[in-house]
DRENTORKOL-3810 file (N, C-alpha, C; in nm, 4 decimals):
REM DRENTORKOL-3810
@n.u->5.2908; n.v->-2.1008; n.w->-4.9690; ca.u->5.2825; ca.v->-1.9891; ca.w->-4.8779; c.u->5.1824; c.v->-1.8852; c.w->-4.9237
@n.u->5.0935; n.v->-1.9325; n.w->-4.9893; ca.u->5.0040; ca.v->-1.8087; ca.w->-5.0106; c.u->4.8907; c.v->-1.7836; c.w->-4.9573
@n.u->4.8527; n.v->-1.8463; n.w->-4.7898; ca.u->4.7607; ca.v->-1.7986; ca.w->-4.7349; c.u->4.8573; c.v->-1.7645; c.w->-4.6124
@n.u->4.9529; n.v->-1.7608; n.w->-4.6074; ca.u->5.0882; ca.v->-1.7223; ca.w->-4.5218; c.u->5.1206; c.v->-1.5567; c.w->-4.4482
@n.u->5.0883; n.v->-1.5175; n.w->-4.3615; ca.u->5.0937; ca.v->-1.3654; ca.w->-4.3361; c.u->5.2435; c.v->-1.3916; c.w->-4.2367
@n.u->5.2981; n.v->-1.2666; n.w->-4.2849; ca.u->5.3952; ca.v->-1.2706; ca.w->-4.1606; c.u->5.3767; c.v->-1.1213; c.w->-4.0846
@n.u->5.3804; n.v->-1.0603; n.w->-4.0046; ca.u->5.3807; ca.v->-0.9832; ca.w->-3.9019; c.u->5.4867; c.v->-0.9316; c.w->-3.7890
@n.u->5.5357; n.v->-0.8583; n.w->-3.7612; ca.u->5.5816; ca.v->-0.7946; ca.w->-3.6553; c.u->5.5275; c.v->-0.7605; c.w->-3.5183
@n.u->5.5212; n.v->-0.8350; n.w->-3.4478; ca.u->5.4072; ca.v->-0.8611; ca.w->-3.3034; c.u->5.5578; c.v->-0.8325; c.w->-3.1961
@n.u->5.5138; n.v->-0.7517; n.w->-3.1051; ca.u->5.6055; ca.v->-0.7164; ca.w->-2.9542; c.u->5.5504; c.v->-0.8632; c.w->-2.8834
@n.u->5.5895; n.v->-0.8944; n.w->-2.8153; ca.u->5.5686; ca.v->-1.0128; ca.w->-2.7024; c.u->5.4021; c.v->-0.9603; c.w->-2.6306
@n.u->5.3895; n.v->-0.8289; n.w->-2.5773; ca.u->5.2934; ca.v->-0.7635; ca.w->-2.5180; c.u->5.1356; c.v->-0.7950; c.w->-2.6085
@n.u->5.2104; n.v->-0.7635; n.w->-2.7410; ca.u->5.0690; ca.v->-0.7437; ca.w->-2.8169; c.u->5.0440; c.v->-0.9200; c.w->-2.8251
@n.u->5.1691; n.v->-1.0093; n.w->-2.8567; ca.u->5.0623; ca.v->-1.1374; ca.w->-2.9116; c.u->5.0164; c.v->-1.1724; c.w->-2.7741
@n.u->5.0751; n.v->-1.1624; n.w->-2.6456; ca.u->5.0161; ca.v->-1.2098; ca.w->-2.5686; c.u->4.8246; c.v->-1.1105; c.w->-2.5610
@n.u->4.8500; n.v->-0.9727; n.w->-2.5818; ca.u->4.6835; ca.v->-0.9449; ca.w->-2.5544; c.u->4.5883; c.v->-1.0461; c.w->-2.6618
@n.u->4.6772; n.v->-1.0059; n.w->-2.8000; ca.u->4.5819; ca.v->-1.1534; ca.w->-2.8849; c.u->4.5681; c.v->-1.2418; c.w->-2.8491
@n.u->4.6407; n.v->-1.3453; n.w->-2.7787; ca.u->4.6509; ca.v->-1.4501; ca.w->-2.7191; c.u->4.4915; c.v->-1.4378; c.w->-2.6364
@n.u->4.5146; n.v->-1.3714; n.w->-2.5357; ca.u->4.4189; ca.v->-1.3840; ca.w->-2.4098; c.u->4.2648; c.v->-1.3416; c.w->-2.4647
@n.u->4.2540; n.v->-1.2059; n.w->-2.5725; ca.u->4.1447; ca.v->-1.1856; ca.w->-2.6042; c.u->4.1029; c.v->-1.2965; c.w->-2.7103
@n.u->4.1569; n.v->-1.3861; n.w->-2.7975; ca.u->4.0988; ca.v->-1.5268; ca.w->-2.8792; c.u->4.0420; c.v->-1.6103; c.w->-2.7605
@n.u->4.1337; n.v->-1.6237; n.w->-2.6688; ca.u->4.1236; ca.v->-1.7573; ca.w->-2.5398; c.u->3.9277; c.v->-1.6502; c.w->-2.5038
@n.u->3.9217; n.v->-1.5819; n.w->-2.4353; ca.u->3.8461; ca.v->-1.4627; ca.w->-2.4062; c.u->3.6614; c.v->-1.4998; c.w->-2.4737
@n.u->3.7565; n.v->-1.4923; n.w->-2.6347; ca.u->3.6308; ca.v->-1.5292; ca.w->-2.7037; c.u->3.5527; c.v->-1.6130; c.w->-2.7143
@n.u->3.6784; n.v->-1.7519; n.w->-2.7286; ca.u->3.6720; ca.v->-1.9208; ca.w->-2.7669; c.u->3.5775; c.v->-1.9627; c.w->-2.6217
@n.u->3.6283; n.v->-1.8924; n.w->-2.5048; ca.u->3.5624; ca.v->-1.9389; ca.w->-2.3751; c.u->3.4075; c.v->-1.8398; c.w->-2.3531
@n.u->3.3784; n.v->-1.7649; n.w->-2.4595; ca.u->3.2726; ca.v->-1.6671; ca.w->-2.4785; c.u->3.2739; c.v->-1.5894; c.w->-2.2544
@n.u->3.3539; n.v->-1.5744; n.w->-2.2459; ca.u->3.3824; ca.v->-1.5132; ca.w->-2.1309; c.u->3.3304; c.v->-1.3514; c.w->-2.1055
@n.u->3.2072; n.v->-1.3379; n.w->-2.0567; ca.u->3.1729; ca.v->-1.2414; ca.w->-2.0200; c.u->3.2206; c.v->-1.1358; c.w->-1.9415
@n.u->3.1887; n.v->-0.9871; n.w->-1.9275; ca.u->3.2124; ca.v->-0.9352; ca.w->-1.8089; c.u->3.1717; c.v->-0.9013; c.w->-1.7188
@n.u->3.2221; n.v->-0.9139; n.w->-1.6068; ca.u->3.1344; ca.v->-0.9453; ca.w->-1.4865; c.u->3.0297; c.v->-0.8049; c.w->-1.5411
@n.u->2.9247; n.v->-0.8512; n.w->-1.4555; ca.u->2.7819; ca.v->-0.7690; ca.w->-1.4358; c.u->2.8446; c.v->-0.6347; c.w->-1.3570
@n.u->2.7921; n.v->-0.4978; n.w->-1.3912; ca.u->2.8104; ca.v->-0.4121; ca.w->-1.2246; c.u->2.7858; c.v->-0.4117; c.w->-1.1519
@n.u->2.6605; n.v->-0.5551; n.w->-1.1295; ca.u->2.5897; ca.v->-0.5203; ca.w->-0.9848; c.u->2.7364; c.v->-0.6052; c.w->-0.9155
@n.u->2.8190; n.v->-0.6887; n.w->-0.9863; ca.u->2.8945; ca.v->-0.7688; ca.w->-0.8891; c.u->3.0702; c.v->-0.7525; c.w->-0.8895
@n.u->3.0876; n.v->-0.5724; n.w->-0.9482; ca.u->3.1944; ca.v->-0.5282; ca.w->-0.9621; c.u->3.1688; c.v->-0.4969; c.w->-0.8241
@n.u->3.3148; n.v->-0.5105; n.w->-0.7441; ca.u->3.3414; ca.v->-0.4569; ca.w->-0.5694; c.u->3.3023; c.v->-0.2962; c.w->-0.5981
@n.u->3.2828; n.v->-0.2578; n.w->-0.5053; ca.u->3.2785; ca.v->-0.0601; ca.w->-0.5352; c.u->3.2186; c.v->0.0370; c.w->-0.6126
@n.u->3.1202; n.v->-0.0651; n.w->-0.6815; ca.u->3.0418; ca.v->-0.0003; ca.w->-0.7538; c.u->2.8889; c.v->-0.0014; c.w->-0.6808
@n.u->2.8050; n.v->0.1072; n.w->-0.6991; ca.u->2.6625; ca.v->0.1020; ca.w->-0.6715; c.u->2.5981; c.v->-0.0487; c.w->-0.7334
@n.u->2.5041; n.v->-0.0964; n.w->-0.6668; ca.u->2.4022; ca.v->-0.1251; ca.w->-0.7194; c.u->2.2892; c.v->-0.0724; c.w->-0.8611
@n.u->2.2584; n.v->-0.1630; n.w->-0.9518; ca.u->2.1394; ca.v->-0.0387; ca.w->-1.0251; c.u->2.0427; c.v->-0.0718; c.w->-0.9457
@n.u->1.9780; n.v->0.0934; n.w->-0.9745; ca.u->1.8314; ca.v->0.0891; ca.w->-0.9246; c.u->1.7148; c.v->-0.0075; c.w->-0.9555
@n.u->1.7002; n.v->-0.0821; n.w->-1.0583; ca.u->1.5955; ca.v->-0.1793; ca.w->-1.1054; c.u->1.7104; c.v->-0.3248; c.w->-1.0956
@n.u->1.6516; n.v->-0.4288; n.w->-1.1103; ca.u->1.7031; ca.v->-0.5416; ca.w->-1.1043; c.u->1.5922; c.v->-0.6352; c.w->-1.2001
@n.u->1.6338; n.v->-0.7705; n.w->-1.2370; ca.u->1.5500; ca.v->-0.8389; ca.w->-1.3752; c.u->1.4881; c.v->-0.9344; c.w->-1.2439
@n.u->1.3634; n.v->-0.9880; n.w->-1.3101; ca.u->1.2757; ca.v->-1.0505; ca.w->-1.2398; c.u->1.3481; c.v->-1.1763; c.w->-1.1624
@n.u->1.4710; n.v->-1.2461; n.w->-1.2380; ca.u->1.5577; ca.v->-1.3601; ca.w->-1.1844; c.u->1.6566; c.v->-1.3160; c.w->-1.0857
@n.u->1.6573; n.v->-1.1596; n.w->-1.0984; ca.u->1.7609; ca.v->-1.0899; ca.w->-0.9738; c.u->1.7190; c.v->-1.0854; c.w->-0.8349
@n.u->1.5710; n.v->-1.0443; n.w->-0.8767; ca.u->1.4769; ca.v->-1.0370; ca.w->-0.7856; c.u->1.4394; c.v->-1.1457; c.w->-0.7119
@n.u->1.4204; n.v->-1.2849; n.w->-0.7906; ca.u->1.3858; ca.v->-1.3745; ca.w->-0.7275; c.u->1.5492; c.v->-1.4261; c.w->-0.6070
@n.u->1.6162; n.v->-1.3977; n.w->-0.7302; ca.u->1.7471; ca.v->-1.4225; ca.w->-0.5884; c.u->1.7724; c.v->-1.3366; c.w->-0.4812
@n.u->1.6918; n.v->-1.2223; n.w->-0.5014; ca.u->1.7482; ca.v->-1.1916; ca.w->-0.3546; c.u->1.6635; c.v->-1.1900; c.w->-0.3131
@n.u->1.4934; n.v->-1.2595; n.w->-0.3332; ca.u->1.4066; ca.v->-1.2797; ca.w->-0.2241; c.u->1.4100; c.v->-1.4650; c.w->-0.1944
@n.u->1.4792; n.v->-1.5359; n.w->-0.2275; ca.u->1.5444; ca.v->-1.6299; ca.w->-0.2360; c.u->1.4029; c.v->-1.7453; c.w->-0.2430
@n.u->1.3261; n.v->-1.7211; n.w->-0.3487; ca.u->1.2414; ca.v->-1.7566; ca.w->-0.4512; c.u->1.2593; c.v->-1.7792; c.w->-0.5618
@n.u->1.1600; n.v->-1.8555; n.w->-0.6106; ca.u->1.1931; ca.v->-1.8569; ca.w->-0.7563; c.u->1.0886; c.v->-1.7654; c.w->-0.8431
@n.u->1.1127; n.v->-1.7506; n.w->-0.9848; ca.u->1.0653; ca.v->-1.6319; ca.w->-1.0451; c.u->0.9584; c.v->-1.6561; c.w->-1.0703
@n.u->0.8490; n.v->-1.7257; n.w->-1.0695; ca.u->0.7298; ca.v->-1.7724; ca.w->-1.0501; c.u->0.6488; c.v->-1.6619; c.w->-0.9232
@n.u->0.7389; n.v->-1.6911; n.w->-0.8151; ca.u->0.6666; ca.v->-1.6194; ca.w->-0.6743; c.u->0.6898; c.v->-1.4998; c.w->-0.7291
@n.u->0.7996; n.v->-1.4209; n.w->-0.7819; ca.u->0.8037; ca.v->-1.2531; ca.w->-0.8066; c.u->0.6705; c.v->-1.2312; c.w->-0.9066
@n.u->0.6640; n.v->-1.3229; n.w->-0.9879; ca.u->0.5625; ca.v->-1.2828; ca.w->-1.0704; c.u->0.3877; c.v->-1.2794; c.w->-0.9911
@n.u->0.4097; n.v->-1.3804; n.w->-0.8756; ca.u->0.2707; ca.v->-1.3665; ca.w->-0.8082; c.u->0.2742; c.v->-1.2519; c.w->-0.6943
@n.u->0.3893; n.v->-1.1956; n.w->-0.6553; ca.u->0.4186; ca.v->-1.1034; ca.w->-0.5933; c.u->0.3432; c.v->-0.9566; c.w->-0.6878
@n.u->0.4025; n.v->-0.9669; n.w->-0.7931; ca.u->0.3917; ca.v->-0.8293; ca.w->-0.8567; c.u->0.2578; c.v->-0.8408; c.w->-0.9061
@n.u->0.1507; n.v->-0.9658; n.w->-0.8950; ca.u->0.0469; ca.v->-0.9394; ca.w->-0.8895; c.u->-0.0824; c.v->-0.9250; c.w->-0.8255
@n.u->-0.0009; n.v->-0.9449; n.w->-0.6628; ca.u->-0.0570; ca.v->-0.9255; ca.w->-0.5558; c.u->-0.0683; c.v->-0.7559; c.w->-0.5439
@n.u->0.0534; n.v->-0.7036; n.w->-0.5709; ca.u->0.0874; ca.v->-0.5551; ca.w->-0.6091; c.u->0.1781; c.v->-0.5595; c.w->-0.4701
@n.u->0.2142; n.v->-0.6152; n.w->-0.3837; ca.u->0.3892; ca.v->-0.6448; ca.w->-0.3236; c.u->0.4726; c.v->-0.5666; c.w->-0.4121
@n.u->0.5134; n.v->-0.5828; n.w->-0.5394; ca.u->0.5680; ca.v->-0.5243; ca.w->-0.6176; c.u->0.5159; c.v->-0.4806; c.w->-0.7422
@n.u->0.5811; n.v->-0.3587; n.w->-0.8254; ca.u->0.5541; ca.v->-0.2896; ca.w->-0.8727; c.u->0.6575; c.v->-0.3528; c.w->-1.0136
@n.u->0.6029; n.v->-0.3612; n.w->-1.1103; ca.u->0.6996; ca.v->-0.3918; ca.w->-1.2303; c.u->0.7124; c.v->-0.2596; c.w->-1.3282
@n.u->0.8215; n.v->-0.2316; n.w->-1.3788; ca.u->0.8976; ca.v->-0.1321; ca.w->-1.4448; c.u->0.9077; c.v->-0.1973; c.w->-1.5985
@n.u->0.8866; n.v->-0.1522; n.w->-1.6723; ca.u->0.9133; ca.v->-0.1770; ca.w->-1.8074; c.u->0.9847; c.v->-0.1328; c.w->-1.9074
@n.u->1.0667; n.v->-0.1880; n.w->-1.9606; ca.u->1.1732; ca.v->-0.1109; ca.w->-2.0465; c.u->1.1968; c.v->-0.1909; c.w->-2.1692
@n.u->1.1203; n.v->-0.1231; n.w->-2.2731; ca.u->1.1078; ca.v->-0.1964; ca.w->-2.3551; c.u->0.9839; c.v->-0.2955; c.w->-2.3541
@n.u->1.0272; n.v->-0.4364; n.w->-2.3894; ca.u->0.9619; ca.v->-0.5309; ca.w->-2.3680; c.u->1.0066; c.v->-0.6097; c.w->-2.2139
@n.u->1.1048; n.v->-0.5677; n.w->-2.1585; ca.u->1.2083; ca.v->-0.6503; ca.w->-2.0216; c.u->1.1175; c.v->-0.5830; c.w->-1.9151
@n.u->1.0978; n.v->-0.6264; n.w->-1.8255; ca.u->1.0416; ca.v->-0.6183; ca.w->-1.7134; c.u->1.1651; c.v->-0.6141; c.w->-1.6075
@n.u->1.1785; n.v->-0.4724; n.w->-1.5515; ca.u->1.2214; ca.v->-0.4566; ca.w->-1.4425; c.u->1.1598; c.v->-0.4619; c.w->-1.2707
@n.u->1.2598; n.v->-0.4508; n.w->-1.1572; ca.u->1.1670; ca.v->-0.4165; ca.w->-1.0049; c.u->1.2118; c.v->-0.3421; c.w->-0.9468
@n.u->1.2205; n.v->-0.2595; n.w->-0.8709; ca.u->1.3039; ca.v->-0.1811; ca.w->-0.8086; c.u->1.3398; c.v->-0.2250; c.w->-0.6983
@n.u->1.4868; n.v->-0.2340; n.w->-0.6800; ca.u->1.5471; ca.v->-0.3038; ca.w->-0.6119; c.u->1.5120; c.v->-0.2467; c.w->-0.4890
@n.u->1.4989; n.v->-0.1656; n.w->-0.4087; ca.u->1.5086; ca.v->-0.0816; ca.w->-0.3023; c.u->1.3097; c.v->-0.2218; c.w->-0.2452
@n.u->1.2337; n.v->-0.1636; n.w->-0.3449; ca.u->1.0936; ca.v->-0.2956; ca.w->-0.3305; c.u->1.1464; c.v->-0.3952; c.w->-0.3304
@n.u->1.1764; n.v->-0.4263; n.w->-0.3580; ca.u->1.2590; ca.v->-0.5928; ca.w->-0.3554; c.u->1.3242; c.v->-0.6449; c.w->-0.2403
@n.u->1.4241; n.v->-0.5281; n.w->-0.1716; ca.u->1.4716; ca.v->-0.5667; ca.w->-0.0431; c.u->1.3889; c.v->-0.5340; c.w->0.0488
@n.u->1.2329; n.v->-0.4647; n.w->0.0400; ca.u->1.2068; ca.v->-0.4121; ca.w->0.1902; c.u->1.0996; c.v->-0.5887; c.w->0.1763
@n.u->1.0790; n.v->-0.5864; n.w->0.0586; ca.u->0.9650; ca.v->-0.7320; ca.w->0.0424; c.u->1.0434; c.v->-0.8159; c.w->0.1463
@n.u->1.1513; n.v->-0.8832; n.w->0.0839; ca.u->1.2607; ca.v->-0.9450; ca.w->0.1818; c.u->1.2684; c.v->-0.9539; c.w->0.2901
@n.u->1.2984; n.v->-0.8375; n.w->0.3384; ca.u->1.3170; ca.v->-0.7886; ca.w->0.5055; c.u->1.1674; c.v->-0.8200; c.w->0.5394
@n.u->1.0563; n.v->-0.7606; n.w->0.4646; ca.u->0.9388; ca.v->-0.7975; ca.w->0.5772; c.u->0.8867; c.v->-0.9749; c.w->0.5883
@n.u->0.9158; n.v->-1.0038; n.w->0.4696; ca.u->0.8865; ca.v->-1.1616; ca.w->0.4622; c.u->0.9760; c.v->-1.2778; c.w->0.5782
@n.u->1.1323; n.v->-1.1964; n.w->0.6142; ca.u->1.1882; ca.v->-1.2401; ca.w->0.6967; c.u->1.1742; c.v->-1.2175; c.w->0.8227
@n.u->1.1261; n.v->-1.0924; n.w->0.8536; ca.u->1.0488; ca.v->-1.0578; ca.w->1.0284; c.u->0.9081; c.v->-1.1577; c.w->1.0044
@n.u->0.8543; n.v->-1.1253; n.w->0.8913; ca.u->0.7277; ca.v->-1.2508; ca.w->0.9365; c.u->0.7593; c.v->-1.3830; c.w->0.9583
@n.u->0.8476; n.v->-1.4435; n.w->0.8772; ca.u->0.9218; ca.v->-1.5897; ca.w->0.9148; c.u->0.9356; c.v->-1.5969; c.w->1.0434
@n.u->1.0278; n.v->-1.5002; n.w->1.1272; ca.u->1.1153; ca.v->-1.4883; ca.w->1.2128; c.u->0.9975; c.v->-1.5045; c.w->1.3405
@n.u->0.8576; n.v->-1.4509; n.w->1.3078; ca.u->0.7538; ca.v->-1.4276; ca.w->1.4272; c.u->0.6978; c.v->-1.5829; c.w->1.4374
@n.u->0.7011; n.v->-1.6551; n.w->1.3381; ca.u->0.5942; ca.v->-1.7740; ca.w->1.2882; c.u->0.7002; c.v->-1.8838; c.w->1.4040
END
């Protein structure tokens, strides 16, 4: 018994140990805020955010932002877009679809 611990645990607490090991073992993230219900949007979004909601892949955002369509934000070394550019790109790319 000498790597043996004994402890006094309420039912409450081993179960939070319980769930936060399970938590870890499953490296279980937390959700993002952009996809908490009731929360804002952030103002910038990552170039793969972008490509999903212009429902492209991140290749086109990058020929986008060098058409100057969009504008890239930098933070750090991460490249942000501003989401608000991002959805009007969208919307106009979809009235042009919509005319063709």
């Amino acid at each position: 018994m000498e790597r043996t611990l004994f402890t006094n645990l309420s039912p409450d607490e081993l179960r939070q140990i319980i769930v936060e090991s399970v938590q870890h073992c499953l490296k279980v993230a937390p959700p993002k805020p952009e996809t908490v219900p009731g929360q804002a949007a952030p103002p910038y979004v990552s170039k793969k955010e972008a490509a999903r909601l212009l429902g492209v892949c991140v290749s086109s955002v990058d020929n986008a932002a060098r058409r100057g369509d969009l504008t890239r934000q930098y933070v750090g070394k991460a490249v942000r877009f501003d989401r608000q550019q991002v959805l009007q790109l969208a919307k106009s790319h979809l009235n042009h679809k919509q005319k063709n």
